[in-house]
C-alpha positions in Angstrom: 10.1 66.2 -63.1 10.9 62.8 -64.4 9.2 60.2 -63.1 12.6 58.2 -61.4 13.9 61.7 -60.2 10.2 62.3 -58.1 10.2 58.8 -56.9 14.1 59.3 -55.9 13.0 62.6 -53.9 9.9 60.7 -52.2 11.7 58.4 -51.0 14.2 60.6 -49.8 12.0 62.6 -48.3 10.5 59.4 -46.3 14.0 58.3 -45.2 14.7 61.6 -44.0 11.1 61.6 -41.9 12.0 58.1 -40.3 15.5 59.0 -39.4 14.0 61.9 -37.7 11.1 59.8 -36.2 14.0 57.1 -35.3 16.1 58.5 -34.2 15.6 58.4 -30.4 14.7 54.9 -30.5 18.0 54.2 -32.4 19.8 55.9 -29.5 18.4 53.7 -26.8 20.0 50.7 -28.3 21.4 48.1 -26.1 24.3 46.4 -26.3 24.8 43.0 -25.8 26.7 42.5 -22.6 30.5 41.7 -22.1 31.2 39.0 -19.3 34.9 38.8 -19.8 35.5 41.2 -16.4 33.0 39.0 -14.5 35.2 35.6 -15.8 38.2 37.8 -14.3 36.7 38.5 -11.0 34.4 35.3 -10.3 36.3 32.9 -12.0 39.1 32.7 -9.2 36.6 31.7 -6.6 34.9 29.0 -8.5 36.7 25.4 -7.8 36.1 22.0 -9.3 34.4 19.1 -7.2 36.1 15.2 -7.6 34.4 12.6 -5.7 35.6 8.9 -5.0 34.1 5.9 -2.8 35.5 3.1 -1.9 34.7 -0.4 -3.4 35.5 -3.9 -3.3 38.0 -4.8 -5.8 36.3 -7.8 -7.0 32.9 -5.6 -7.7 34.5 -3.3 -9.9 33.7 -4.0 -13.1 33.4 -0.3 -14.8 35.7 0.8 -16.9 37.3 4.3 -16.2 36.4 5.8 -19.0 32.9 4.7 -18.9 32.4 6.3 -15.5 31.6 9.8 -16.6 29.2 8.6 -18.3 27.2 6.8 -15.7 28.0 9.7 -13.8 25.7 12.0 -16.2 23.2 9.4 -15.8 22.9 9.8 -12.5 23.1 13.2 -12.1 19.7 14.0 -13.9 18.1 10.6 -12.5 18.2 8.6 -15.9 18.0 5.0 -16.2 21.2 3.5 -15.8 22.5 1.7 -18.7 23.7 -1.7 -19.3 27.2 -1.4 -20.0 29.3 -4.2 -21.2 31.1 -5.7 -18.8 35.0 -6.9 -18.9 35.6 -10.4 -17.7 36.2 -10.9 -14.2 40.4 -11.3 -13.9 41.6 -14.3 -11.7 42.7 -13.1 -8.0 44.7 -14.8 -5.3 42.4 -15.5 -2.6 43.9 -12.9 -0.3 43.0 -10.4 -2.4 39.5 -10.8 -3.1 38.2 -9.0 0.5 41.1 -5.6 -0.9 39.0 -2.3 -1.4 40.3 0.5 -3.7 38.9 3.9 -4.8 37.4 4.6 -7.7 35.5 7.7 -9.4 32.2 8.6 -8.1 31.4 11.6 -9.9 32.3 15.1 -10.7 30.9 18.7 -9.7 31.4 22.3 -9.3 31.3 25.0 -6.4 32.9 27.8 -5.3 34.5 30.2 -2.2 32.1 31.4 0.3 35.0 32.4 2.5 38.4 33.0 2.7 39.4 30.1 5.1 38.1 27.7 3.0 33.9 27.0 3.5 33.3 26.1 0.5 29.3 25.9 -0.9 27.7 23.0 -3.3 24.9 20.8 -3.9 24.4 17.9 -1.6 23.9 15.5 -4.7 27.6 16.7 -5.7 29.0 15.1 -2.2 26.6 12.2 -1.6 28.0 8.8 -0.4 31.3 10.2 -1.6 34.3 8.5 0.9 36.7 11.8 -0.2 35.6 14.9 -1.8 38.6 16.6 -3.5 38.4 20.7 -4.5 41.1 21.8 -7.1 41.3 25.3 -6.9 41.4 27.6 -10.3 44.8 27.9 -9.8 45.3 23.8 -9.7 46.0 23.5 -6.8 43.9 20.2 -4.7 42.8 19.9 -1.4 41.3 17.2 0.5 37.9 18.4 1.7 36.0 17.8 5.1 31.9 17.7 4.9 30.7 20.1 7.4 27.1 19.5 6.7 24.9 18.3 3.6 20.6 18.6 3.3 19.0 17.3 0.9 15.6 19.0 1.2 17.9 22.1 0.0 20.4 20.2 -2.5 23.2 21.9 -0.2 26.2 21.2 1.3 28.5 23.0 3.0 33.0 21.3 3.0 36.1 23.0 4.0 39.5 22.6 3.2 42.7 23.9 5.2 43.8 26.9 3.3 43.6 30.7 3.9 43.7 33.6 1.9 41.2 32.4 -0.8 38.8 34.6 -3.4 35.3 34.8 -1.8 32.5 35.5 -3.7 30.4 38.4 -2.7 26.7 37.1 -2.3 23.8 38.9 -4.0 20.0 40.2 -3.1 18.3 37.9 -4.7 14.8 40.1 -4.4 16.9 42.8 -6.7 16.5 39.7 -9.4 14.6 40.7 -12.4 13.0 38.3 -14.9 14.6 39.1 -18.2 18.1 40.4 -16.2 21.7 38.5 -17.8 23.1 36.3 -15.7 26.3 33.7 -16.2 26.9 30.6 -14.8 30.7 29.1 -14.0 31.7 25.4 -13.4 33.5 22.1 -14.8 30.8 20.5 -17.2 31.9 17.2 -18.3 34.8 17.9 -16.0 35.6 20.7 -18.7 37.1 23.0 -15.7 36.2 26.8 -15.4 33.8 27.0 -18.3 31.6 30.0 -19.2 27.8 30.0 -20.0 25.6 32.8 -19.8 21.7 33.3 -20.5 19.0 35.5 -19.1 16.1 34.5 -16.0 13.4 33.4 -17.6 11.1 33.3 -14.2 11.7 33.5 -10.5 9.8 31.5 -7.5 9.2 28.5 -9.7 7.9 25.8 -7.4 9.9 22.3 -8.4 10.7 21.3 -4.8 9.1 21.4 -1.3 10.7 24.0 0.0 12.4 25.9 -2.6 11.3 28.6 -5.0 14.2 28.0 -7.7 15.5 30.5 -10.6 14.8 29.7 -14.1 17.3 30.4 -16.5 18.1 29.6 -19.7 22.1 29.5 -19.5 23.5 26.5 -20.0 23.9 23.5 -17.6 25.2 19.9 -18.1 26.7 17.4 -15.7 29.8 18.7 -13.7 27.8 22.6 -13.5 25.8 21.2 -10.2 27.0 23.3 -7.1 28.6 26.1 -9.5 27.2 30.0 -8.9 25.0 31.7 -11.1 26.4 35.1 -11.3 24.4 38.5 -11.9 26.2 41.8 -13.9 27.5 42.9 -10.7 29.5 40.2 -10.0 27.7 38.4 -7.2 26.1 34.9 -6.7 22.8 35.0 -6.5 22.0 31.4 -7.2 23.5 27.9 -7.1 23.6 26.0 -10.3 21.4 22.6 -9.3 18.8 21.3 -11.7 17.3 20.7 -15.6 14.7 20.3 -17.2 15.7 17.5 -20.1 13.4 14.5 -21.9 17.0 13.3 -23.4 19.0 14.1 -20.3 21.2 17.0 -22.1 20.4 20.9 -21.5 16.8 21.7 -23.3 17.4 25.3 -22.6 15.8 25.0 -18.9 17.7 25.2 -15.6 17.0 25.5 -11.9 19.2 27.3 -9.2 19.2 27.5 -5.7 18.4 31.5 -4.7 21.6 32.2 -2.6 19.5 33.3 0.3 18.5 30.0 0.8 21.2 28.6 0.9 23.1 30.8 3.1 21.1 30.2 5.3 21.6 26.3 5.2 24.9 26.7 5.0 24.5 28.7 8.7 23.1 26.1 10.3 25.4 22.9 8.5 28.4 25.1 9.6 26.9 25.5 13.4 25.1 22.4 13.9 25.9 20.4 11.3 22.2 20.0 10.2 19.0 21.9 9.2 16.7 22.7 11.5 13.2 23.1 10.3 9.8 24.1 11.5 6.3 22.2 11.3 2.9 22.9 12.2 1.4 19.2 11.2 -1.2 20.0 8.7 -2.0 18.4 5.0 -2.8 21.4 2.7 -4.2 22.2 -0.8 -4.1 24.8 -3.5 -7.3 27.0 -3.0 -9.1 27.4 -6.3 -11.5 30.3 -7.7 -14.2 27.5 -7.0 -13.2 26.8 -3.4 -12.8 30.2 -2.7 -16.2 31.3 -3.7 -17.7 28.2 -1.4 -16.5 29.3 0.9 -16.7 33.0 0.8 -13.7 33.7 0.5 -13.6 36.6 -2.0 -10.2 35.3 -4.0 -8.4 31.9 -4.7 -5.4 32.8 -2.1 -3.8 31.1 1.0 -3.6 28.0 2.1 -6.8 25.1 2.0 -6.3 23.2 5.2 -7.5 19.7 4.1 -6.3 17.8 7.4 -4.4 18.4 10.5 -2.5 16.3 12.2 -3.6 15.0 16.1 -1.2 16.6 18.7 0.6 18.5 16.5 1.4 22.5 16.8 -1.6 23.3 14.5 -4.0 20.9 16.6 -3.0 22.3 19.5 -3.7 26.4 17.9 -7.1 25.4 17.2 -6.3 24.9 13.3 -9.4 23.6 12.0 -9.8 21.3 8.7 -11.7 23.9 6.3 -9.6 26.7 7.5 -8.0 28.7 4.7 -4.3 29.9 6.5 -4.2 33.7 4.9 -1.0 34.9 6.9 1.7 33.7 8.9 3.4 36.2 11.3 2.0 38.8 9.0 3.2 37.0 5.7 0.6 36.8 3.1 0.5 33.1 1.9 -0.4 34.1 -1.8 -0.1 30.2 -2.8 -0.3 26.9 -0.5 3.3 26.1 -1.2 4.4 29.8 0.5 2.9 28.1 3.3 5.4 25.3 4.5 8.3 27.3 3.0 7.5 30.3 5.8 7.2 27.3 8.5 10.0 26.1 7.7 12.1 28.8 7.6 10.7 29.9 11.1 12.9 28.4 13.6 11.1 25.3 16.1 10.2 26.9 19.1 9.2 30.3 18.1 5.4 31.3 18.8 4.0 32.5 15.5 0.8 34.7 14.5 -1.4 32.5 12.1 -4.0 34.3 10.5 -7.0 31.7 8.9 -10.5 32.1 6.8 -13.1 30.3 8.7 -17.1 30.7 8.1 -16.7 34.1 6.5 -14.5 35.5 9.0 -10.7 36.2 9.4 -9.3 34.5 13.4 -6.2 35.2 14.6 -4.2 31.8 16.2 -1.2 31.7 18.2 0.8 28.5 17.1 4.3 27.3 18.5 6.3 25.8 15.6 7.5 22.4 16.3 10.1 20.7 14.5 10.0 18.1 11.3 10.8 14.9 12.4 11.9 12.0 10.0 9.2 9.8 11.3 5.8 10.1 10.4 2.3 9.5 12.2 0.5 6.3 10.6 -3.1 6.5 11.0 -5.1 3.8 12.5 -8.3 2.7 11.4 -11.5 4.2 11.9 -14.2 2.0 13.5 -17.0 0.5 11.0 -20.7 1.2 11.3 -23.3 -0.6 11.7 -24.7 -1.0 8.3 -28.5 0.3 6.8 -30.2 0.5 4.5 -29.1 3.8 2.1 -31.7 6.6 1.2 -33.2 7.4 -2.2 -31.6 11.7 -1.4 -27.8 10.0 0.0 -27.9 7.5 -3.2 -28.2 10.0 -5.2 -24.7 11.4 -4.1 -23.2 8.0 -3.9 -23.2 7.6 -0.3 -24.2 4.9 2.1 -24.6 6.2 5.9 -25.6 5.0 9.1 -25.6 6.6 12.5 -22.7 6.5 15.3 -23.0 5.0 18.7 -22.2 6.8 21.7 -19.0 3.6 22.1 -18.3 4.6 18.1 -18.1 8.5 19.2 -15.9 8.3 22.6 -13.4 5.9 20.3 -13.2 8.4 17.7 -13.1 11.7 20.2 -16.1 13.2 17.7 -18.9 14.7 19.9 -21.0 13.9 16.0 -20.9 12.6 12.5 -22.4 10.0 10.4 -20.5 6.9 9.2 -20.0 6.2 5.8 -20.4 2.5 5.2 -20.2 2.8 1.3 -19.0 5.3 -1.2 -19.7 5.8 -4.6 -20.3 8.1 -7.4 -19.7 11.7 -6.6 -18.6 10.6 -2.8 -16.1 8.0 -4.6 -14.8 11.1 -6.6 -14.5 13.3 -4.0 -12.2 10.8 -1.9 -15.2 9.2 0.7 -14.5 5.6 1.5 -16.2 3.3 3.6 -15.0 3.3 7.0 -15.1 7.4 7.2 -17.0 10.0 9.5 -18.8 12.9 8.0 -18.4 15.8 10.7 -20.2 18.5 8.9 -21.9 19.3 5.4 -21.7 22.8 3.7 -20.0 24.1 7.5 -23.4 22.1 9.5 -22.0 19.6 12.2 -24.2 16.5 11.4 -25.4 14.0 13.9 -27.2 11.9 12.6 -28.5 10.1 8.7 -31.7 12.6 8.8 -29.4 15.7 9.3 -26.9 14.6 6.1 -30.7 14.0 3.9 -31.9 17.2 5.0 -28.5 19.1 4.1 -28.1 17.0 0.5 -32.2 17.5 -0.2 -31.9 21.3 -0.2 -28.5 21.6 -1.5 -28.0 23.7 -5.3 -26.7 20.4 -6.8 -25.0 22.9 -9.4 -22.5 24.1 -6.5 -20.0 21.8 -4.8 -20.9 20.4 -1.4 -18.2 21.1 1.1 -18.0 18.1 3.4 -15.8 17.5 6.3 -14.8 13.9 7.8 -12.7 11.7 9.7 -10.4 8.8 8.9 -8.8 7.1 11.4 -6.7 9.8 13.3 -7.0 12.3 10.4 -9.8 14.9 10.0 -10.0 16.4 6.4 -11.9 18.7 4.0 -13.1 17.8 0.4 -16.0 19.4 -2.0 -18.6 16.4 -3.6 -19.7 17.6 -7.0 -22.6 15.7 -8.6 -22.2 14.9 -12.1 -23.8 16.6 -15.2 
């Protein structure tokens, strides 16, 4: 056989074994997707967002068309620039107290029901004097704000119509990572425009109280308060955030899960604010080397650093130390599930709270009080009588001297030490003068012989878990001497 004929049947042969051996793989092929029935079924439902205030007519000095542009600025927390401003123009005296409207900004949202509630962000409708909604058939409507929180970036308007496309909200839990999804709104004031991209990760802590969606569709200035849209045709998101260094999309956006913010929209619509719960304590990520200080097997739950005096937590017995592992049978798999579960529970309702303390699990009963706007300063602690520092307590940086009985009543500690200098590993680990050690590696202390004792026989390779007080706050931190 000639040598171009054998190489022509080898390879022949070869083809013919890989179309065999790909065949199957060729027939599970995907396709990309086609939006253009979600456009026809969503778009109707999605309106545009025109906000104006009301200034003084001789501090406007902003052109129109430079407006939008301060607008994006805004939007994604830039610094404003310094625009060039027109000379002032010469006004009759009785004219110079007139007020007239001018652009505030520009944003998206759309239809939760047919009578006109309408959902968006709060930043959309902030300090805004009139909020009109132009529908996607053109038609405008002066909007009423029924509610707006900022905590959740939502607010809730209605206009007087009927007879409107609603959306139909999603599950977000059916939310895959990978899974297509589209977003609709007026970017730039560009009304009813289409973007699409995939979620690139769920739960993704950026705010307090918010898990957001990551995507990677496409989101500029004038998307804020649009819906994110799955296959199916429902919201499952509101469009809210980027990620930028130069302020335009980098390929990283942030949306509201819709359950969320149904749920704020519940309460703005009935009350006309959010009502959250509190329990009053300062917590902390707990890490693989906490966790094995203190025995507890795996870096989960909550670290309770401090807890507040008075508050619900106080008041369950809540301890500084305490590692909160569940709340009404929840399992807090990171701190930050922590005030999103208490906050979602509504003030008033007596709650199971499940804690690590010495080894042990210990069930609390805890009734969940209500954030407040105000917080609790903290007063000073008492300063003790100064002496002279030990060769074992220098070595960890710390001064001490012992508490008197006047000292103890003041503070409401039945022990401790007081810490009249800090340095060193202490000064690392957050010890200032002015604080009261309460206990050492879980040992209440009483006294400067105690804290030697405890700090003499400690594995200086292992963190030292030490508890204190300052002013009205008790709190929890590991000293770690240096290599």
């Amino acid at each position: 056989m000639p040598v171009r004929s054998w190489m022509s049947a080898g390879l022949l042969a070869v083809s013919l074994t890989l179309g065999i051996a790909a065949g199957p793989a060729l027939g599970q092929t995907r396709t990309l997707p086609d939006f253009t029935d979600l456009v026809e079924q969503v778009g109707p439902s999605v309106v545009n967002i025109r906000t104006t205030e009301k200034v003084q007519a001789r501090q406007s000095q902003v052109n129109p068309g430079e407006e939008e542009m301060l607008e994006f600025f805004r939007r994604f927390g830039l610094p404003t620039p310094n625009l060039p401003r027109p000379a002032p123009r010469q006004r009759a005296p009785q004219q110079e107290d007139q007020s007239r409207e001018q652009p505030r900004g520009v944003g998206s949202g759309f239809v939760l029901t047919s009578d006109g509630l309408i959902l968006t962000n709060a930043h959309v409708v902030e300090g805004a004097d009139d909020v009109i909604v132009t529908l996607a058939d053109k038609r405008e409507f002066k909007a009423k704000i029924m509610g707006s929180d900022k905590r959740s970036d939502v607010a809730l308007v209605k206009i007087e119509a009927s007879g409107l496309s609603a959306v139909r909200i999603g599950d977000v839990n059916r939310l895959k990572v990978g899974e297509w999804v589209m977003a609709i709104g007026s970017p730039f004031g560009l009304d009813n425009s289409v973007t699409a991209g995939i979620v690139s990760a769920k739960q993704r802590d950026t705010g307090e109280f918010l898990p957001f969606i990551q995507t990677d569709v496409a989101i500029n200035p004038g998307n804020s308060g649009g819906p994110l849209i799955n296959m199916r045709g429902e919201v499952v998101g509101i469009n809210s955030q980027i990620y930028s260094r130069s302020g335009g999309f980098m390929g990283i956006s942030f949306s509201i899960p819709i359950d969320e913010a149904v749920r704020v929209s519940d309460q703005l619509r009935s009350q006309g604010r959010v009502s959250r719960g509190r329990i009053g304590v300062t917590i902390d990520q707990v890490s693989k080397e906490v966790a094995e200080s203190l025995g507890l097997g795996k870096n989960t739950g909550a670290l309770v650093k401090a807890v507040e005096p008075g508050s619900p937590a106080d008041k369950a017995g809540v301890e500084p130390g305490d590692v909160i592992t569940k709340l009404d049978g929840r399992v807090i798999e990171k701190s930050m599930d922590l005030p999103r579960f208490v906050a979602a529970t509504k003030p008033g309702t007596r709650s199971a709270l499940t804690v690590f303390r010495r080894g042990a699990s210990k069930e609390l009963q805890v009734t969940i009080g209500e954030i407040e706007p105000e917080k609790m300063e903290a007063k000073a602690a008492p300063v003790a009588p100064k002496s002279k520092p030990s060769a074992v307590a220098q070595g960890w940086g710390l001064s001490l001297s012992e508490l008197s009985e006047a000292q103890r009543k003041d503070l409401k500690v039945k022990s401790g030490v007081a810490v009249d200098a800090a340095t060193d590993a202490a000064a690392k680990a957050g010890l200032a003068e002015g604080d009261v050690i309460l206990q050492m590696d879980s040992v209440e202390v009483s006294s400067v012989k105690e804290v030697e004792a405890i700090l003499a026989k400690h594995d200086k390779a292992k963190p030292l878990v030490v508890l204190y007080r300052r002013g009205e706050w008790t709190q929890y931190t590991l000293m770690r001497l240096g290599k």
